[in-house]
C-alpha positions, 0 to 999 in steps of 0.5 A: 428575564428569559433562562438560557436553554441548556447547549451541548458541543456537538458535531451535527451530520447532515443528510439529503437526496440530490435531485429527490423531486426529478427521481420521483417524477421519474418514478415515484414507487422506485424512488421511494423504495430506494429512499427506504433502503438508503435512508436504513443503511445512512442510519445503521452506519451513523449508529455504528459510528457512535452517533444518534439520528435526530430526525428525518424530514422527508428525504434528509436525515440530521443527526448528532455525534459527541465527536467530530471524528466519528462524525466525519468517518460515518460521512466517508462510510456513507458515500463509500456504501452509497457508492458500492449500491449506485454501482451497477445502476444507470445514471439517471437512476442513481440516489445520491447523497449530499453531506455537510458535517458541522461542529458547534452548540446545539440545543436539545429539546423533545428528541431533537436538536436546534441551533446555528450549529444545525442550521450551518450543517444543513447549509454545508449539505448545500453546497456539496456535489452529489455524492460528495462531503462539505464539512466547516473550518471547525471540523477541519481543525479538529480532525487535522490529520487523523483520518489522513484526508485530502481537503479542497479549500472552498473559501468563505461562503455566503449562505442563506440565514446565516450572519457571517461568512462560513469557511468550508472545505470539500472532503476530496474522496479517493476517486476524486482528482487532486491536480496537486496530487497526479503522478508523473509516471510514463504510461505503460502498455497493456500486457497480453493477460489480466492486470491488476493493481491493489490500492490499499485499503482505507483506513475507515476505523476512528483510530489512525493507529488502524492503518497497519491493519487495513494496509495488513489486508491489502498487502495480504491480498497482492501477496496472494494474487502474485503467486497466480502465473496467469496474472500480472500483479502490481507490487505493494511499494508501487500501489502504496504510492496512492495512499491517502491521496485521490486518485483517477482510477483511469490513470492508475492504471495508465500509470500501473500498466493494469486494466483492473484496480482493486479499492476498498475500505476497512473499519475496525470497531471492537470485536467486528470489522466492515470492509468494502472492496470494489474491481474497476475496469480501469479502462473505462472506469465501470465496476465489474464487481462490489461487496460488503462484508460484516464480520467477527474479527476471527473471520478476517482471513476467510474475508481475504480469501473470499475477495481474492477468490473473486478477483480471480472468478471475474479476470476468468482466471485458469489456476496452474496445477500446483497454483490452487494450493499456493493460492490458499496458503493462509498462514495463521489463524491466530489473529495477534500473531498476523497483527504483530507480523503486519506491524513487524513488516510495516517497520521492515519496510520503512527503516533497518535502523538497529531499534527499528529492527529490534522491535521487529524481532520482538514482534516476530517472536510474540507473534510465534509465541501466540503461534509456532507454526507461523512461516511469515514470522519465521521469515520476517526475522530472517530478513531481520537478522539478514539486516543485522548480517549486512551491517559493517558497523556491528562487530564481525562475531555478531554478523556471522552469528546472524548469517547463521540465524538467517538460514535457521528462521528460513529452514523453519519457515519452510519446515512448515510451509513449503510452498513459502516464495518469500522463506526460498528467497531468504534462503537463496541469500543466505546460501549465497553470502555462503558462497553455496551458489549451487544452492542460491541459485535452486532457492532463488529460481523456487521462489520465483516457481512460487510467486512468479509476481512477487516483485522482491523475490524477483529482484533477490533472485536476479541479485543472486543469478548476477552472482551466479553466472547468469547475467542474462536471467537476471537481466529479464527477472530485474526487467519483469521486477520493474514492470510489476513495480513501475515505481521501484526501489533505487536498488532495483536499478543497481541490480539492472546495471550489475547485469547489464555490466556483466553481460558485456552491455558496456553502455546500458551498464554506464547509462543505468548507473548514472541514472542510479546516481542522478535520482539518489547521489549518495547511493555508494554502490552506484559510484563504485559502480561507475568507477569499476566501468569506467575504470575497465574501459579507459576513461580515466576522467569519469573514472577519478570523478567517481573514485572521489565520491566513493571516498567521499561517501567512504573514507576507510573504502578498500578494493580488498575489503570490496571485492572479498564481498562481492561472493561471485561463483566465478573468481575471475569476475572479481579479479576483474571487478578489483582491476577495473577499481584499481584502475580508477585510482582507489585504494588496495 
């Protein structure tokens, strides 16, 4: 009786040229010199990815991986690098690459690897497109969610030598369209200077607690970009909108109002990272622009740096006077603290609930501990302790203890970076929940002055001018907001309501409120709102249906404890704000 030969769990990469035998009969010493090429980069990504190239076949590669994780990474990280070189080549000259990734018992043997499991990868390979990945039921379920994925369920497959039926699903890439996944937003215009929308980056590490990292990078390049007035810059809680999603690059920028979109990839391996980005005329879909990088992890700021500068070189953009320096700002060196400031901010803008803005002051002082001259980690516990001043549940000698810390961590901020937007916005609320409305309004125009893209400061400052008088400046920097951020918070549109209302646009006002409420019901603000509108302007049927729902939502709710809140520069506006509640039948 025969032995069994010994078997090994593997994961099995397969690897072959499309169209090989029409490339060489085009031209044959071409074709061979790229297949040299390509075959060198398919193996140095597949050993940068933990995995053993068992043999080549002409123009196939075969190859095995302990996991099915990494194998699937290197599959992604293949085509992403394969698609950066295919670039700026014509069609009929591009090599492409076909994948199946499979998991199964393999046979060992003399350097090699034999078996069903390798047989089912090469069939995988088969039916993928040009370019794209085939992977089996099996590696599905393994990888799950880890690598954030879409997948496209191809159904049971029939293929050649194997007894039964293979379930297969296609990796869905992100320039790849998704039915499912399209974005129902109108489509903008054009504006009359350079667009541009980052995408964030994918995340192409084998851990998927990464993504705070490649999202770090993105958000680090739009910030940097939203300080060129020459440009106009999507915001991040706009673009991250796509993330783990396939996308059409075309309708990105329909969607964005943008004719450049920024994509890239991002992997982490120990001491080293890779990161790929490439700039997409969105209008007709060709790569102006692609690099690779390979770096020391303590090189992670000059790499973003370099990518900015060339975005900026290839929009042929004329930096202002005074821009160049504010474009540099770099921050910090100190690659820990820029982690914990990237974790902090991560949390910051998912959720003000007490632990989560606990743990984001922890992060913020590790991250000056490790490095003191940090602005950001300044100015991200000032918005933390903002939060805590906001909070109406927490004890009053709290919140006042807070206030003040705001306007301590901006100083600080500023003390060490002047050309801080984000610190003069922090700042400007800090003055104005001081009722220094002077001072508000200086800070919340500098912050403007110095990133004239950065969405969030635009809002802040056209809260804080709503306050100060200036309705009409409010009204264009909430409107410019909404276009640098097509999809944008809902208190966004509280803001355009609050300045609609105070510049006499009675019916923009109500309409902006209303379409406030439709899209989140329970937005307090909103109802009050509509009550004081209603109320001012003698309709008294609307005014009591949203009187009843202020009081739904707030039970303890006072125009009194309202109105002493609402820090306007001019007292007659919250006479007038209180009479407009009153006569909508709320509570004094």
């Amino acid at each position: 009786m025969n032995e069994r030969l010994p078997r090994k769990l593997s994961a099995i990469l397969y690897a072959d040229i499309a169209e090989y035998s029409r490339l060489m009969g085009d031209d044959e010493d071409a074709t061979h010199r790229a297949l040299t090429e390509y075959l060198d980069l398919v193996s140095s990504t597949i050993q940068s990815h933990r995995g053993e190239v068992m043999h080549y076949a002409g123009d196939a590669v075969l190859a095995r991986f302990d996991a099915v994780v990494d194998a699937v990474s290197s599959a992604i990280d293949i085509q992403e690098q394969l698609k950066l070189r295919n670039s700026d080549l014509p069609v009929e000259r591009k090599v492409q690459f076909r994948i199946g990734v499979n998991s199964g018992d393999v046979i060992e043997d003399r350097g090699d690897i034999f078996g069903d499991g390798v047989n089912v990868a090469a069939r995988l390979e088969g039916l993928a497109e040009p370019g794209g990945i085939c992977i089996s039921d099996a590696v599905r379920i393994a990888v799950g969610n880890k690598l954030g994925l879409a997948y496209e369920d191809m159904g049971e497959q029939r293929v050649k030598n194997i007894s039964e039926a293979v379930r297969a699903y296609k990796i869905v890439l992100r320039e790849e369209i998704m039915e499912d996944d399209t974005l129902d937003l109108p489509s903008l215009e054009l504006p009359d200077k350079p667009s541009i929308a980052v995408l964030p980056f994918t995340n192409m590490s084998n851990d998927p607690e990464q993504e705070f990292f490649s999202d770090g990078i993105t958000e680090d390049i739009i910030t940097a970009l939203s300080k060129i007035s020459a440009l106009l810059v999507i915001a991040r809680n706009s673009t991250f909108i796509y993330k783990g999603k396939a996308v059409d690059i075309k309708q990105v920028g329909r969607d964005q109002g943008v004719r450049y979109v920024l994509e890239g990839s991002v992997r982490k391996s120990g001491n080293r990272v890779r990161i790929t980005a490439q700039l997409i005329d969105a209008t007709t879909g060709q790569h102006q622009w692609a690099e690779r990088y390979d770096r020391d992890l303590e090189d992670i700021f000059a790499v973003q740096d370099d990518i900015t500068r060339e975005i900026v070189s290839e929009l042929d953009v004329e930096l202002r006077e005074g821009e160049q320096a504010r474009y540099w700002s770099s921050g910090t060196k100190n690659l820990e603290a820029w982690e914990c400031v990237r974790l902090g901010l991560d949390l910051q803008n998912t959720s003000y609930r007490p632990e989560e803005i606990r743990e984001v002051m922890r992060l913020g002082q590790r991250a000056l501990d490790l490095d003191p001259g940090y602005a950001s980690a300044w100015v991200m516990l000032a918005w933390s302790h903002f939060h805590v001043s906001e909070d109406s549940s927490r004890p009053e000698k709290e919140r006042v203890l807070a206030l003040k810390s705001v306007g301590e961590c901006a100083q600080q901020a500023l003390d060490l970076d002047a050309l801080c937007g984000e610190a003069y916005s922090a700042f400007g609320l800090y003055h104005l929940s001081m009722k220094e409305h002077d001072a508000a309004m200086e800070n919340a125009n500098k912050s403007v002055e110095l990133a004239p893209n950065h969405a969030i400061n635009l809002a802040i400052s056209a809260a804080i001018l709503n306050k100060c008088g200036q309705p009409e400046v409010a009204l264009k920097r909430i409107q410019k907001a909404m276009r640098l951020s097509p999809v944008y918070p809902s208190w966004f549109l509280l803001l355009l309501g609050q300045a609609y209302r105070l510049a006499g646009m009675i019916d923009a006002s109500i309409e902006t409120s209303t379409e406030l409420i439709s899209t989140e019901t329970d937005y307090l603000d909103g109802h009050i709102a509509l009550a004081e509108i209603f109320g001012a302007t003698n309709q008294p049927d609307q005014a009591a249906v949203s009187a009843k729902e202020v009081l739904r939502l707030n039970p303890d709710f006072t125009i009194k404890k309202y109105v002493d809140g609402l820090a306007y520069s001019d007292p007659a506006e919250n006479l007038r704000f209180a009479d407009g509640l009153r006569k909508a039948g709320l509570p004094e």
